[in-house]
C-alpha distance (Angstrom), angle and dihedral (degrees) to the residues before:
residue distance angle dihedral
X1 . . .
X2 3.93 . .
X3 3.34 116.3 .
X4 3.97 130.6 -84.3
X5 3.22 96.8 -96.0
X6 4.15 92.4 60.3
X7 3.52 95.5 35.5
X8 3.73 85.4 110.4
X9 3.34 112.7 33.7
X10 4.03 124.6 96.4
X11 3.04 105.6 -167.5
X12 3.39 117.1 161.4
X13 3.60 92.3 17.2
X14 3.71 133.5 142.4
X15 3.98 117.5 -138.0
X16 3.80 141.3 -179.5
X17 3.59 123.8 -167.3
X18 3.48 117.7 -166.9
X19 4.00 109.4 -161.4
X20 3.85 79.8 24.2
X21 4.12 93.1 149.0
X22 4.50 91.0 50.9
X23 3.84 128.3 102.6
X24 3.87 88.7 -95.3
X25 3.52 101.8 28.7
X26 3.79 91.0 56.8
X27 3.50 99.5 57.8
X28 3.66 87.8 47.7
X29 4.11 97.5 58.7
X30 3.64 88.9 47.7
X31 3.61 87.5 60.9
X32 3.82 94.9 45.5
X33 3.33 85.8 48.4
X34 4.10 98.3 45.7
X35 3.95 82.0 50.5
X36 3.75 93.3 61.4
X37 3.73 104.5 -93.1
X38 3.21 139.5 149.1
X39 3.75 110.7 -134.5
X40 3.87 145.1 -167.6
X41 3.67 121.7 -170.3
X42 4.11 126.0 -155.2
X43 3.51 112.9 -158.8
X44 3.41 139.6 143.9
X45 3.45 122.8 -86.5
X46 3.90 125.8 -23.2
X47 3.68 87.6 -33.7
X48 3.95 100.8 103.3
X49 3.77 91.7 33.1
X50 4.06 90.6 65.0
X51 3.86 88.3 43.0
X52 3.32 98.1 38.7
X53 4.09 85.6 53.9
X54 3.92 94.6 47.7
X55 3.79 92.0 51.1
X56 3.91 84.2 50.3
X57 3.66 96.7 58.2
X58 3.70 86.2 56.7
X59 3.45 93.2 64.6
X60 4.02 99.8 -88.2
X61 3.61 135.6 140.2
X62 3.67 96.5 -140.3
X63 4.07 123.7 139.6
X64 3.90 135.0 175.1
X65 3.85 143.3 -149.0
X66 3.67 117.9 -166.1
X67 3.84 116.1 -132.2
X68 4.07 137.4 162.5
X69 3.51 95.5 -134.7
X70 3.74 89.2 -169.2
X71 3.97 75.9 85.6
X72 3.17 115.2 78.8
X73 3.99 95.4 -157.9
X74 4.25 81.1 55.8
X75 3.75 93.7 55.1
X76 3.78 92.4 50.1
X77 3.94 91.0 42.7
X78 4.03 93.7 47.3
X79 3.38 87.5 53.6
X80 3.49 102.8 57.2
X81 4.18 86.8 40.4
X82 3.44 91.7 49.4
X83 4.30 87.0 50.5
X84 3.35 94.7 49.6
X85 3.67 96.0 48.7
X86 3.94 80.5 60.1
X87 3.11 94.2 59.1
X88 3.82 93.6 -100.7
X89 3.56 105.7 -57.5
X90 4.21 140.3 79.1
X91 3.72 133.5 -153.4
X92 3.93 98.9 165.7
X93 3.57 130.5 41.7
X94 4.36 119.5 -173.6
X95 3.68 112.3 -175.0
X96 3.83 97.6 -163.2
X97 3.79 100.7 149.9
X98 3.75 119.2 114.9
X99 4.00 139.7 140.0
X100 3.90 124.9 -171.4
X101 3.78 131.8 -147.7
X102 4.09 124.3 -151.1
X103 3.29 122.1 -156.2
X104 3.96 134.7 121.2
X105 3.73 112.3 -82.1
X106 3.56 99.9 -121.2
X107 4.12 82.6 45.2
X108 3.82 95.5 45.8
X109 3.74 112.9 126.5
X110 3.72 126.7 -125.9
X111 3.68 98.5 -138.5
X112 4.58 84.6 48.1
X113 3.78 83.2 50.3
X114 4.09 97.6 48.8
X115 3.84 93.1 38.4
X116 4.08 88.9 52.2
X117 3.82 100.1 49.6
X118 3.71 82.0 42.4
X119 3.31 103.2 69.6
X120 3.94 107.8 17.0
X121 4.02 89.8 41.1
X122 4.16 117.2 27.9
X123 3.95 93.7 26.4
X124 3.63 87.1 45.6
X125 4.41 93.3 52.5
X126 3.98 88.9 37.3
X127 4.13 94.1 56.3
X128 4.18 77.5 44.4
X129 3.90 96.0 52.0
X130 3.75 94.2 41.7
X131 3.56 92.0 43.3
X132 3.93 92.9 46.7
X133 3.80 88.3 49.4
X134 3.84 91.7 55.5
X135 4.28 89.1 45.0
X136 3.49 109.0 43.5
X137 4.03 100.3 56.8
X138 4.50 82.1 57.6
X139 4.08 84.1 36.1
X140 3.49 93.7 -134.2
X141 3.68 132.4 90.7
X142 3.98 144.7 136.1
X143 4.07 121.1 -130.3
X144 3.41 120.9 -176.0
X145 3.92 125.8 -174.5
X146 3.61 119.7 -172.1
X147 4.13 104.9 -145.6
X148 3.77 128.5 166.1
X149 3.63 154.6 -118.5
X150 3.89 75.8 -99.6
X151 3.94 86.8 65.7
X152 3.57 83.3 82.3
X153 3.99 117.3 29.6
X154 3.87 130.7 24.0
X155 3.67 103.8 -102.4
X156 4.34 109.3 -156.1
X157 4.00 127.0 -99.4
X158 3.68 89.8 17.8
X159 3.98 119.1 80.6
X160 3.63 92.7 142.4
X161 3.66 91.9 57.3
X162 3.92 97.9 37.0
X163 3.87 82.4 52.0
X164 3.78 98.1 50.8
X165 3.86 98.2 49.7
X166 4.01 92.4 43.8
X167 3.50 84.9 56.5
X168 4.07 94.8 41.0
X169 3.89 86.5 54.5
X170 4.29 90.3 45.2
X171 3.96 85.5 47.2
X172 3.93 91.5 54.3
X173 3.96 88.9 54.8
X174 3.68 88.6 47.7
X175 3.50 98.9 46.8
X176 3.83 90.0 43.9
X177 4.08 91.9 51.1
X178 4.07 89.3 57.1
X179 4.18 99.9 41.3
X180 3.51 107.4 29.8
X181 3.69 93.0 84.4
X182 4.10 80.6 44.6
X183 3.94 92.6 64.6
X184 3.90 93.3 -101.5
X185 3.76 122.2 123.5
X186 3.70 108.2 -158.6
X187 4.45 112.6 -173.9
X188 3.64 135.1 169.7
X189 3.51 120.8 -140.5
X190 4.02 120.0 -148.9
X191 3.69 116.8 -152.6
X192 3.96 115.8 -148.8
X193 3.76 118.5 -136.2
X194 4.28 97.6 -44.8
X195 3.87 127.6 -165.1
X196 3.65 98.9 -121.2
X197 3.82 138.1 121.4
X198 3.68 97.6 -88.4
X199 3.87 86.2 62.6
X200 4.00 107.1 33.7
X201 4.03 84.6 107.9
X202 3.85 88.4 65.2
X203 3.79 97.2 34.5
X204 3.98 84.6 56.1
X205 3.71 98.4 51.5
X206 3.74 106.2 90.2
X207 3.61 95.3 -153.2
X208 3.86 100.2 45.0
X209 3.48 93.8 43.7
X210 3.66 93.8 56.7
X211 4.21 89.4 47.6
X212 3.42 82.5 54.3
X213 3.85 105.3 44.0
X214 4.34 81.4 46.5
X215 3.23 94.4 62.6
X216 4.27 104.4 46.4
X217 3.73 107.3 72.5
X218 3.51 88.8 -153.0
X219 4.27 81.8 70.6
X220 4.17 92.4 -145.8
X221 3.77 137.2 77.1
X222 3.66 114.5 -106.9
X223 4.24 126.6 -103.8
X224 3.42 137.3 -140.6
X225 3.66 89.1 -98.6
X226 3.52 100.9 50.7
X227 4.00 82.0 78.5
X228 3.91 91.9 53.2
X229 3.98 99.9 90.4
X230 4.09 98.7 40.0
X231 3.89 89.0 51.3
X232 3.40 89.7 48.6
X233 3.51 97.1 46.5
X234 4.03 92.6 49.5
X235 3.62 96.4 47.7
X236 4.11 96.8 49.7
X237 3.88 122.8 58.2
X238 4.14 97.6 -91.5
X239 4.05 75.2 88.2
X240 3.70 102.8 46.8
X241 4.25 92.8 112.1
X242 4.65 90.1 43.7
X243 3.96 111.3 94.7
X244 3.24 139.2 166.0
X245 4.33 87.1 -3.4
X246 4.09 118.1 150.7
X247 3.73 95.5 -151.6
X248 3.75 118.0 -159.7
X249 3.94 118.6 -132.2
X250 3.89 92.2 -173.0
X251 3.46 113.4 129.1
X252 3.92 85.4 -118.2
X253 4.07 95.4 -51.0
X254 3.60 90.6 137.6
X255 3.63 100.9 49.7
X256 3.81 89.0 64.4
């Protein structure tokens, strides 16, 4: 255990954030980054590339590789991209990707369903196994799964999504059970109710937003940023004793 005051810093670290270039996962790169890491963000499309170049002309060594990771051969290949760019190592992994599908259940579409647990579920436990296969040999390693207030109730018009990020949190535990003893730490974070594109329908609807708002004691939505410290503090050694933990980022929604 280092001492307090290096509990948070990374320096010298090596970090992949999957989802790097999202609403969440953007806040949560900076912060890697802020800490001292180096950093390489997969993302679809340009996306990461632009951020990955703004956070560079701040003075960050942050890099990207675009991959689909509804592919399976793309998750496997960004991996190893996103490695080498490291310079053939990793200390932190940040699964942070994640899409959602509405529909009634007894509407809900196969091809929603298999494209949801696809990329919030299996991506999310391949980047884990290929990460865990680089760690445990060096017996060290940091994997963190981004989960959701959906980790612990059902949500409504989205089974697919409810299922993937009950199983993302169940996964976590598992993981943690095998490679704790191994030197890994493997966590789940669970964002609260957050002001970002995947919810703008809800944060538009006057009277959902205020049954929403009544409920956190916090009385806001969450940002980006309010993820920046707990990342932080589960990828750097202030964490070293937390496994397998689904910790809520809620403003208080839970304790209601």
């Amino acid at each position: 255990m280092s001492d307090s005051k290096n509990m948070f810093s990374l320096a010298g670290k090596k970090a992949i954030v999957v989802g790097g270039a999202g609403d969440l996962g953007r806040s949560m790169v900076a912060a890697l980054g802020e800490a001292g890491a180096q950093v390489v963000i997969i993302a679809r499309g340009e996306k990461g590339e632009r951020y990955a170049a703004a956070l560079e002309e701040r003075g960050f060594d942050i890099g990207s590789v675009a991959a689909d990771i509804s592919e399976r051969a793309q998750v496997d290949r960004s991996f190893d991209s996103a490695v080498e760019r490291l310079g053939g190592s990793v200390d932190i992994l940040v699964n942070a990707a994640g899409l959602q599908r509405r529909h009634r259940c007894e509407e809900f579409p196969m091809d929603d369903w298999a494209m949801v647990l696809e990329v919030n579920l299996t991506a999310l436990w391949r980047y884990c196994q290929l990460a865990g296969r680089r760690m445990i040999p060096r017996g060290s390693g940091k994997i963190i799964n981004i989960a959701s207030m959906l980790s612990f109730f059902g949500g409504y018009t989205v089974p697919a999504y409810a299922a993937s990020k009950g199983g993302v949190a169940q996964l976590t535990k598992a993981l943690a059970n095998e490679w704790a003893a191994r030197g890994l730490n493997v966590n789940a974070i669970a964002p609260g109710y957050m002001d970002t594109k995947m919810n703008e329908n809800i944060v538009n609807d006057p009277g959902r937003n205020a049954e929403i708002l009544e409920r956190i004691p916090a009385r806001r939505w969450g940002r980006g940023e309010d993820l920046k410290g707990v990342v932080v503090f589960l990828a750097g050694p202030g964490s070293d004793y937390i496994n397998g933990a689904i910790i809520p980022v809620d403003g208080g929604y839970l304790g209601r």
